[in-house]
N, C-alpha and C positions, 0 to 999 in steps of 0.2 A: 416478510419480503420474499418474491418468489428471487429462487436462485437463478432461474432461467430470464426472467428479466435483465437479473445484473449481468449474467452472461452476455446476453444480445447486445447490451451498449458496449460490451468492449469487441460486439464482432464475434463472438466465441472464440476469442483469441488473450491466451495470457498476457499481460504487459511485462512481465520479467523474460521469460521466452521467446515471446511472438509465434508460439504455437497452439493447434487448436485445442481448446477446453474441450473438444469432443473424445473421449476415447476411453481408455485403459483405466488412465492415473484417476486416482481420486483431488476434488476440487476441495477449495476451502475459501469462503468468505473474509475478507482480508478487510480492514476496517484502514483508509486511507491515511485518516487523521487519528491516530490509536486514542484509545478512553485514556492512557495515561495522561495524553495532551487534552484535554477535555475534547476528542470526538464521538459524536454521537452515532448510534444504532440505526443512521436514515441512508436512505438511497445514493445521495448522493457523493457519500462516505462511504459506498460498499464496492469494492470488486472481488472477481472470481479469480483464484489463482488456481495453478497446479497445489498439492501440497507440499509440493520438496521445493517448488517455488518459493511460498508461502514462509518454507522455513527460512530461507535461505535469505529473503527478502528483510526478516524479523531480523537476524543475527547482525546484517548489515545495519539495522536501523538503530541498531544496539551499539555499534562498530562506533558509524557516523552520529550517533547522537551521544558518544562520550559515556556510556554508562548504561544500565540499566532504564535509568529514570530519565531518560535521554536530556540532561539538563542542559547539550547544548542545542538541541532544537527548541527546548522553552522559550531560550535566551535570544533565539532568532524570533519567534513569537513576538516576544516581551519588547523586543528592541524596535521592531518594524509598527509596534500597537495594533495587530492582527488578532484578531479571534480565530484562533485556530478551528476552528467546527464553521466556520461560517463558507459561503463558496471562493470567496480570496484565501480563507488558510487553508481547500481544499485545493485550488490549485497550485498553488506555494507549492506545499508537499512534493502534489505530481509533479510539476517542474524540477522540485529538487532530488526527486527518484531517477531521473534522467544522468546523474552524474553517480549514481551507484554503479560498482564492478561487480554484477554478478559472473558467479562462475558454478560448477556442478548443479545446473540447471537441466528438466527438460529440453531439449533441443538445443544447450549451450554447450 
């Protein structure tokens, strides 16, 4: 998967930041729906983050989803009858990254 693709659908612009993926920092492929929740390795699961975005986004996910093994995003899965990997448990997700606090971000 070219990175420069997935860049170009977000604008070259981070969604944790809202600044440009052009520059300094180095980038990292972010998998929207993570393989712990069953997502898969395709496009539509992929965006570009900063990398201290990236970390920063993960730690949250960990925060918000209770653990590790994030069992309470499963359980949001599990309850709604959602396939997580499919484009409804891909936009779920994004919709529910909207109420993340990021902070020590690029540009935050």
């Amino acid at each position: 998967m070219s990175r420069r693709k997935i860049a170009k659908r977000s604008n070259y612009k981070c969604r944790v930041c809202n600044q440009s993926l052009i520059g300094e920092e180095a980038l990292k492929i972010n998998l929207i729906v993570p393989n712990l929740l069953g997502g898969k390795e395709k496009y539509e699961n992929m965006e570009m983050l900063h990398t201290s975005c990236c970390t920063q986004h993960n730690h949250l996910l960990k925060k918000y989803g209770e653990g590790k093994e994030l069992p309470k995003i499963q359980k949001f899965f599990r309850d709604k009858n959602i396939n997580p990997s499919s484009k409804e448990g891909i936009s779920l997700m994004k919709l529910q990254f909207k109420k993340f606090k990021y902070a020590n971000c690029k540009g935050k």
